[in-house]
N, C-alpha and C positions, 0 to 999 in steps of 0.2 A: 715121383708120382704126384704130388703135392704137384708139383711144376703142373703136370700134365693136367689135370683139374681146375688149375686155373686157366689153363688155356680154354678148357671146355665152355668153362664161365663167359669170357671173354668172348670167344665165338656166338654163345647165343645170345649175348647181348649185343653186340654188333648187329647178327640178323634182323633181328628185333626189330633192331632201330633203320636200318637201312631198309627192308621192307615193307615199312608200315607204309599205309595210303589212307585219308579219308579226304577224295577227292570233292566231294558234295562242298564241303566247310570252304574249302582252296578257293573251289570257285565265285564263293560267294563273295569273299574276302576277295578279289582280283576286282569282280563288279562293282564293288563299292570303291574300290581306289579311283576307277576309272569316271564312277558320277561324281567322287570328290575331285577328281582333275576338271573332267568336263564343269562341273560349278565353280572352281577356286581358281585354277591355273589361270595366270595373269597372262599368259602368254596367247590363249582363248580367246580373256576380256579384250585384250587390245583389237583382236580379228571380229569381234562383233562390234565394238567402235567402226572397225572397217564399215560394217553393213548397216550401223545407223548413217557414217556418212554416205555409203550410194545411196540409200534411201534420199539422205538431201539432194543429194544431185539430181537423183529422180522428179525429184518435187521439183526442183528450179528446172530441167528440163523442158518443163511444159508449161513455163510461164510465157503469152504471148507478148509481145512487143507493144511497149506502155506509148501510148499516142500524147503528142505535146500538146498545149494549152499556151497561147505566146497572146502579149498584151503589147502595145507601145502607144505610146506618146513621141509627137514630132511640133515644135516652136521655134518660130524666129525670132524671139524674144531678146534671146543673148545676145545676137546679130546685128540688134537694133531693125528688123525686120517685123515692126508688129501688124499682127490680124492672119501670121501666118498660121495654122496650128491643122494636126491630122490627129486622130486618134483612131487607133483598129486594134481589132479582136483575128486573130487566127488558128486554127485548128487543124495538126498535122497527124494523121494518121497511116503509120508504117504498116504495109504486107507485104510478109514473109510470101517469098517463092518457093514454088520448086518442092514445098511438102519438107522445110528445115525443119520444123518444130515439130512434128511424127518420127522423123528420122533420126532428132536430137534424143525422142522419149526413148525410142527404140535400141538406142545405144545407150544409153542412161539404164534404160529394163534388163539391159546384159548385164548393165556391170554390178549390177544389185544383185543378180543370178551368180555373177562368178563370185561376190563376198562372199553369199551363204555358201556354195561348193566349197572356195577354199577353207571355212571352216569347218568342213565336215572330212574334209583332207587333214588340216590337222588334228582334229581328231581323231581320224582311222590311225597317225602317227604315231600319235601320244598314247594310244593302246595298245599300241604293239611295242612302244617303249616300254611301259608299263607291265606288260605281262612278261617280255622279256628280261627287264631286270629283276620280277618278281621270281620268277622262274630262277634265276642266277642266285637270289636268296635261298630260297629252300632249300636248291640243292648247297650250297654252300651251308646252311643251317643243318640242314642230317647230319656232314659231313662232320662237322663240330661237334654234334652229340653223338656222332660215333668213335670218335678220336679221345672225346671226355671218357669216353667209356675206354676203350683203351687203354687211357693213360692209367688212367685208374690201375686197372687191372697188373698192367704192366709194373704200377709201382710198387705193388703190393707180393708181383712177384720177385722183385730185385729187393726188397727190404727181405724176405723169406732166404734169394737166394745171397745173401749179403749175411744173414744170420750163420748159414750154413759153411758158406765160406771162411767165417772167424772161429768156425765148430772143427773146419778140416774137412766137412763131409761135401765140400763140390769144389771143383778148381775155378781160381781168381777169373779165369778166360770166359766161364756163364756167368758170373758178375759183369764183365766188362761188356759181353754181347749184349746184355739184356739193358744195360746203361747205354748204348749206342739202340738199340730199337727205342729207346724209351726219348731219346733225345729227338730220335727222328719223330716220334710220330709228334713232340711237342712242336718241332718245326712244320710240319703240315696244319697244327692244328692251328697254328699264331695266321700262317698262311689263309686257309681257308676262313678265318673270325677274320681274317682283315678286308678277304671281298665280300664278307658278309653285310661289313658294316659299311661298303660301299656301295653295296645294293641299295642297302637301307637307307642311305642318304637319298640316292638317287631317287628312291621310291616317293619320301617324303618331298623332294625338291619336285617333282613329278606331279603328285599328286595335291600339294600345297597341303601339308598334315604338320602339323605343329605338337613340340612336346616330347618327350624322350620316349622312345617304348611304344610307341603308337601303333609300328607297323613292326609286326611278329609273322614273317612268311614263314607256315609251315609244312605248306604238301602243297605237291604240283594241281595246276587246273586239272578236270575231269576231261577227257575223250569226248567230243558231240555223239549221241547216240543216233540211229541211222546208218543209211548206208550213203558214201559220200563216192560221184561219180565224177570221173573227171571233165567229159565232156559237158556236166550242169556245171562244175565250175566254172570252167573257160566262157561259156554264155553268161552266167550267173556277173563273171570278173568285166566283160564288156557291157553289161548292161549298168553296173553300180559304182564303178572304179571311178572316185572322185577326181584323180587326175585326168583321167579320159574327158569326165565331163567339163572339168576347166578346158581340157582342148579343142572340146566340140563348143562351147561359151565364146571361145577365146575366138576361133574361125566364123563364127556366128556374129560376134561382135565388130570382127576387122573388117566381113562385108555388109555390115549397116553404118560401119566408119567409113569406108571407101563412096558409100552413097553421100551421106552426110556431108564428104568432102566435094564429089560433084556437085553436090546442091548449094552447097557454099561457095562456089564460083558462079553463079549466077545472080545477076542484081535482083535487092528485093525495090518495091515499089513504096511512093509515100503520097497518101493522096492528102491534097491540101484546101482548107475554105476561108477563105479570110475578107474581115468585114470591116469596112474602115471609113471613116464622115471625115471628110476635108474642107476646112475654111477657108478665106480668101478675100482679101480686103484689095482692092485697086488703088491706086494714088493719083491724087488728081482727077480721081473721076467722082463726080456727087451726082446725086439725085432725089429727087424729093417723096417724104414720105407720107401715108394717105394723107394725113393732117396739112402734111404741106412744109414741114420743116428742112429744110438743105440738110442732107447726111452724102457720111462718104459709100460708096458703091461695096454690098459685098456680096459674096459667092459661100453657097455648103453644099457642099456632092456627097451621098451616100453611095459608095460602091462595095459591091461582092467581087470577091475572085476565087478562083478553083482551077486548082491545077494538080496536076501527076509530078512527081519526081524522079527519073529511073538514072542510077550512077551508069556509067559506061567501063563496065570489066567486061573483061574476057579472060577463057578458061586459063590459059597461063597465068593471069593471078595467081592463083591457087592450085597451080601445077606442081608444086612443090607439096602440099599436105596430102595431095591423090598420091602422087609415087610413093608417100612415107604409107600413108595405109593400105595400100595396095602391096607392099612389101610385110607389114605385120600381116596381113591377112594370109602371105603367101607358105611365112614362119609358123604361123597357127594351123594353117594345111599340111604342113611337114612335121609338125610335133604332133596332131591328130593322128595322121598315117604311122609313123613309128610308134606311137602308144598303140594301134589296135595292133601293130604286129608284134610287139614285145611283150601286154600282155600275155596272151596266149603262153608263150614260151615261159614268162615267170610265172603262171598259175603248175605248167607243167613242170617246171624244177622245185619246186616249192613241193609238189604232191609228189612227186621223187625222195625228194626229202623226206617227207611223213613215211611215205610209205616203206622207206629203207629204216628210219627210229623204231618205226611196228615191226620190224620183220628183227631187226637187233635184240628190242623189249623178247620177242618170240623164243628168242633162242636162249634168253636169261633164263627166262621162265619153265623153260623144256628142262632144268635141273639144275644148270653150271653152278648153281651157288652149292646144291647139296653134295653134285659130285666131287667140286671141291674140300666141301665137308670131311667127305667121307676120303681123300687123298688126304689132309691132315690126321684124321684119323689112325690112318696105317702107319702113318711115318712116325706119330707118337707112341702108337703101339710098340713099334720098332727100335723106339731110342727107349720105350722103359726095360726093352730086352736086351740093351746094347751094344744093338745093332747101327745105330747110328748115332749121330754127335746133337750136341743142345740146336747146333751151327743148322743144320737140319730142318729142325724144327720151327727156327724163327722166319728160317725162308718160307719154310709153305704156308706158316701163320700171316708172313706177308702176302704172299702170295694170296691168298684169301680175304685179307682185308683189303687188297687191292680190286677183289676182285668185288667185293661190295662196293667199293669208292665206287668203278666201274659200272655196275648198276644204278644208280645214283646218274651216274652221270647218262646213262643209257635212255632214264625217264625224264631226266631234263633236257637229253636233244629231243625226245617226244615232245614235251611242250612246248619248246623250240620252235619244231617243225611244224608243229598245229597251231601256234600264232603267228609265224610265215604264212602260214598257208589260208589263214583268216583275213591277214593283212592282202595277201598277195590277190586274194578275188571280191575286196574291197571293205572288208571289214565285219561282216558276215557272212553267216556259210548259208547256202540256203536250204 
């Protein structure tokens, strides 16, 4: 009878423990890991590096084409040709054809658009990392303070029935059963503390949380309150799905690459003006100056010139960078189309998903843990009448604590399936 009491014990501590929820605390604790990833995680930092550099590209993008300033000097000096001597000023000024320097900004403005997107992709990641392993904590944490409680119990019954046994008043065989359940559940317990504490890494390497004991998951996120339709998700998943939008970016970007590269096969223009004073000394020729002095003959020409520049390509030059973006562009049309047709379908397995974790939670809840209850009940009623064996007993005892594990694990495929399913229609629900 003693035995039987402390089963009792054992049971309602167990429920206890497996049943409790104070979902509000969970969630708050999930949000705060996830602004400490979004602020810490270096893996973030480096993808906004990404978007300060498009940003620079952006900026150089739209620098126009720096016009030259060209100086020279020409003497015959060296030659032994004196009186020869030229000096000019020139000034070349390059135009871009064809609208490069629009079309350069305009792919430059994509690619700024897809850095911020892909970091808002890993983001929607890294939280669904995150709730997921948080999730894998908790439940792996009840599990542990329901096992502690267990073992407890259990050892408390084998030292009882261990007394009894050196008294003569139980046989060696409910010693030995009760040393084999007590072994087991130490073996689930080492088990479940050892994913525990690999959550807990994860959590910390995740969220970049430093320091022993930081991170204590103790109860699943809360349920969104509302009422959640499939078809607003499905809209809700194509309208915010950050990969979607990298693919609509990415086809966006391939046909302003595809221009950019027609335009780039066309000569730009360089308009030129250049201004230049030329001496010139005759040999042998003299003539007289007003005074009347014999000098030798010389010559100074001040001339302008102005002229156009235009190189001589054609589009095969640059038939080779059209075919390459013309082929990404064709790839970002094909990743485009399959993302609109695959979300759909993973918004809807996803809400399959939830929706089969609620209908599981449903049927925990409609009693299985008390009808449970109440079948160990009988059967210890049964063996204090002896009508059955100890052997009896520790099965339906298992049987029951299994069947909490089983709940336990019932409310962590729920959270599961409601961070799939947050994940899967882009990171919010609307």
């Amino acid at each position: 009878m003693r035995f039987v009491c402390q089963v009792s014990l054992l049971l309602g501590v167990v429920s206890a423990i497996a049943l409790s929820q104070t979902p509000e605390q969970e969630s708050f604790v999930v949000d705060v890991l996830i602004r400490r990833a979004v602020e810490r995680n270096r893996g973030l930092a480096a993808l906004r590096q990404r978007i300060a550099e498009a940003l620079g590209l952006q900026r150089q993008a739209g620098v126009k084409p720096v016009p030259t300033l060209e100086f020279s000097s020409s003497t015959g000096r060296p030659l032994a040709t004196k009186g020869e001597e030229e000096y000019s000023a020139g000034y070349f000024f390059p135009v871009e054809t064809a609208g490069k320097r629009q079309k350069r900004v305009r792919v430059a403005d994509k690619e700024v658009q897809l850095a911020e997107t892909e970091l808002a992709e890993r983001i929607r990641q890294l939280a669904f990392e995150i709730q997921g392993r948080f999730v894998d904590g908790v439940a792996e944490q009840q599990k542990v303070e329901a096992l502690d409680r267990l073992i407890d119990v259990n050892r408390q019954v084998f030292r009882l029935t261990q007394a009894r046994v050196e008294k003569g008043d139980a046989a060696p065989l409910e010693r030995d059963l009760l040393s084999v359940e007590l072994s087991r559940a130490e073996a689930l317990r080492a088990s479940s503390f050892g994913r525990l504490m690999g959550a807990v890494s994860d959590l910390k390497r995740l969220a970049a949380v430093d320091g022993p004991g930081a991170v204590r998951p103790r109860d699943f996120p809360a349920a969104p309150l509302g009422t959640l339709e499939i078809a607003g998700l499905e809209q809700h998943a194509l309208k915010t799905r950050p990969d979607l939008l990298i693919a609509r970016l990415l086809e966006e970007q391939g046909s302003a690459t595809v221009d950019l590269a027609e335009a780039e096969g066309k000569p730009n223009v360089t308009l030129s003006a250049r201004y230049a004073r030329r001496h010139s000394r005759f040999d042998d020729q003299f003539g007289l100056t007003p005074s009347g002095v014999l000098t030798a003959l010389r010559d100074r020409d001040d001339l302008v010139t102005v002229g156009v520049s235009i190189p001589l390509l054609n589009r095969n030059r640059n038939l080779g960078n059209i075919q390459a973006a013309e082929a990404r562009l064709a790839g970002a049309r094909l990743r485009r189309l399959y993302l609109e047709a695959a979300i759909p379908l993973e918004v809807m397995a996803a809400w399959d998903r939830y929706m089969a974790a609620r209908r599981a939670l449903d049927v925990y809840d409609r009693g299985v843990v008390e009808q449970s209850e109440k079948n160990l009940n009988v059967i210890r009623q049964a063996y204090s009448l002896g009508q059955l064996r100890i052997l009896d007993v520790l099965n339906e005892q298992r049987r029951l604590v299994e069947t909490y594990l089983a709940v336990i694990d019932a409310r962590a495929e729920g959270a599961r399936a409601l961070a799939e399913l947050v994940r899967a229609v882009g990171g919010t629900l609307p």
